[in-house]
C-alpha positions, 0 to 999 in steps of 0.5 A, a space after each residue: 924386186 921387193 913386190 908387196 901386194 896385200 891379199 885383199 889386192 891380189 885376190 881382187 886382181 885375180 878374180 878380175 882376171 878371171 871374170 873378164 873370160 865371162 864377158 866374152 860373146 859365147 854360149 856357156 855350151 861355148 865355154 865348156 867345150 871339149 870336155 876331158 877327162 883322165 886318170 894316170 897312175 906312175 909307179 917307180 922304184 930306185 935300188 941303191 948297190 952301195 947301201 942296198 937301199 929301195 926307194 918307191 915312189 907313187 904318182 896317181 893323177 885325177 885331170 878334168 877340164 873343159 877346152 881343146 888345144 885351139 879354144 879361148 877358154 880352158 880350165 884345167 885341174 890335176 888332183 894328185 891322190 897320194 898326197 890328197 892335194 891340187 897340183 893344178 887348178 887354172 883357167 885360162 883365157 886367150 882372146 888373141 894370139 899376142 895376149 891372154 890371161 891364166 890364173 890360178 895354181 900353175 906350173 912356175 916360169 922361170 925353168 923350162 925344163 919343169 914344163 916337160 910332162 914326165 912322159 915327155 921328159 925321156 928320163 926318169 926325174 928333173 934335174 937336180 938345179 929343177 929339184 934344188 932351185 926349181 921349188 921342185 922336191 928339194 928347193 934351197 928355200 924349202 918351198 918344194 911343190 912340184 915346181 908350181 905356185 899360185 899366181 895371175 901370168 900373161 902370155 902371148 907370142 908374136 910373129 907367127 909362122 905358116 908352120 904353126 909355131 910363133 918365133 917369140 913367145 913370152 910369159 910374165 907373171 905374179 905369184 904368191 910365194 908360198 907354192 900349193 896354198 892359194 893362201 900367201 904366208 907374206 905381203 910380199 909377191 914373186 915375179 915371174 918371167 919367161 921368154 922363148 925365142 923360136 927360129 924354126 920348127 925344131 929349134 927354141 932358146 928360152 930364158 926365165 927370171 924370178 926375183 921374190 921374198 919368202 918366209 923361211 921355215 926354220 933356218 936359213 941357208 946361211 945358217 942364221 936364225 931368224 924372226 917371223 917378221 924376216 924375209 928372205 931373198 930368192 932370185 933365179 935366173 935361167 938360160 937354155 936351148 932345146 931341140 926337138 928332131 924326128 928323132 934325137 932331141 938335145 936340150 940344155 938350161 943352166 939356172 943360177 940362184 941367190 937364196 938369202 944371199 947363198 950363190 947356186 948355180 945348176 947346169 943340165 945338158 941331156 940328149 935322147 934318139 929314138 932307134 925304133 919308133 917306141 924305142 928311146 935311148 936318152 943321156 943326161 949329165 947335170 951338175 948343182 954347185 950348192 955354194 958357189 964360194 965352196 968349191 966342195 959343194 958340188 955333186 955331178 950326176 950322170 944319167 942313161 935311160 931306156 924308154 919303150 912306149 907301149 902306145 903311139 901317144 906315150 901314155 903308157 910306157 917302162 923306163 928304166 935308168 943307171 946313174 952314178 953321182 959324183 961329189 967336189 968333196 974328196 971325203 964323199 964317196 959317190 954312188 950308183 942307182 938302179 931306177 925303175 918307172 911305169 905309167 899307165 894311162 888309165 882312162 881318157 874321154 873327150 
């Protein structure tokens, strides 16, 4: 889908998005409940055997918003300090269950795997189909913003349960494109969509689109150059399940992707047991297929992570992980890491 919107349009839109919050029946003192406040701080190292090279790496998050879990109104910014930049920056309103209404620079729809918090995750790093396809570190079409973009979603669930969980929940959205800027580089938009289907409390199957153009940087996957005026295809497409028990999960996504005309397909299944109450033990195996027409394109990627959570909420924990990957390609030798990660809640107020 080829949706052109001009910025005047889409920035209209949103800011009438967001003005409907205002005519709502609440006391500003009604609006801006529940105030937070945090900061957190991940530190973590990869060592290579093979080449005997170290990789560190430095996460420092300020968050502040306004809303608790329950309330109609949230806003919430993440400002990341090493890289001077807003991960997030969104409000959202949610009159009723079946339907409401987020703005702003959010975390993308279409793969779920991105919506786990890293202190969540159970492993150290996304995936690499999250990393390649998922506009997280090292998309294909070269936008890599932590899987996140500007855009206008509306979101609700339906059939509620008594245990506090709705059976289906769904999220459709619009999107600039273009992932941090609140600026578009294009005319043409990204749709977004995210279906989830929950059959009991510990159980979810999910499944996610995106159908959209972008300006490439410099070359594109297909090695052919091209004009300012050009625009290239990027569509996604993502199916998984995930459960989450007292103590073992097991969750799995497979997400295929046509980046101007470049097939990809990424598959990640990953299980996690938690033998102590702060102790966890979590595998992943995941496997990117750069170019499905090139049976050498492939890389597999075996995980096993050791988790110990120094608090009963998760928020200050050491991680430490052994993977080897493997390459399709016979003349590519494959390698071990060493990967090493603290998180340190620093500070938090209600």
């Amino acid at each position: 889908m080829h949706l052109k919107l001009s910025q005047p349009l889409f920035l209209s839109l949103f800011l009438l998005a967001f003005s409907g919050t205002l005519s709502a029946q609440q006391t500003v003192k009604e609006w801006f409940s529940h105030p937070a406040l945090s900061a957190a701080a991940m530190v973590s190292g990869k060592y290579t055997p093979q080449d005997g090279s170290f990789k560190p790496s430095t996460i420092a998050m300020l968050r502040a918003g306004f809303g608790a879990e329950k309330d109609p109104f949230k806003v919430t910014v993440i400002f990341d300090l090493p890289s001077t930049r807003f991960l997030t920056c969104e409000a959202l309103w949610q009159p009723l269950r079946q339907v409401g209404v987020r703005v702003g620079l959010q975390k993308m729809l279409f793969l779920n795997e991105t919506t786990y918090a890293p202190y969540l995750l159970g492993m150290i790093g996304y995936s690499q189909a999250a990393s390649y396809l998922g506009g997280y570190s090292a998309d294909i079409a070269g936008i890599s913003s932590r899987s996140r973009d500007v855009g206008i979603v509306l979101q609700g669930s339906f059939f509620p349960t008594d245990e506090g969980f709705s059976r289906l929940n769904y999220a459709v959205g619009v999107f600039n494109g273009n992932g941090y800027s609140f600026i578009d580089n294009n005319k043409a938009k990204d749709v977004h969509g995210r279906l989830i289907f929950q059959p009991n409390r510990r159980l979810r199957f999910s499944m996610g689109v995106m159908s959209g153009y972008y300006t490439p940087e410099e070359h594109r996957p297909n090695g052919h150059h091209h004009t300012a005026e050009d625009l290239a295809c990027r569509y996604r497409l993502t199916a998984g399940v995930w459960y989450e028990g007292p103590k073992w999960f097991l969750r799995g996504e497979n997400i295929y992707g046509l980046t101007d005309g470049l097939r990809s397909d990424g598959a990640m299944l990953m299980a996690g047991w938690t033998f102590r109450p702060r102790l966890q033990l979590a595998a992943r195996v995941d496997h990117f297929q750069h170019d499905l027409s090139n049976r050498y394109s492939g890389s597999t990627k075996a995980d096993i992570c050791f988790t110990h959570n120094l608090t009963s909420d998760g928020t200050i924990y050491y991680a430490i992980q052994y993977g080897h990957t493997f390459f399709t390609d016979p003349n590519v030798k494959g390698y071990d890491s060493i990967t090493f990660c603290l998180n340190i809640a620093l500070m938090r107020w209600f």
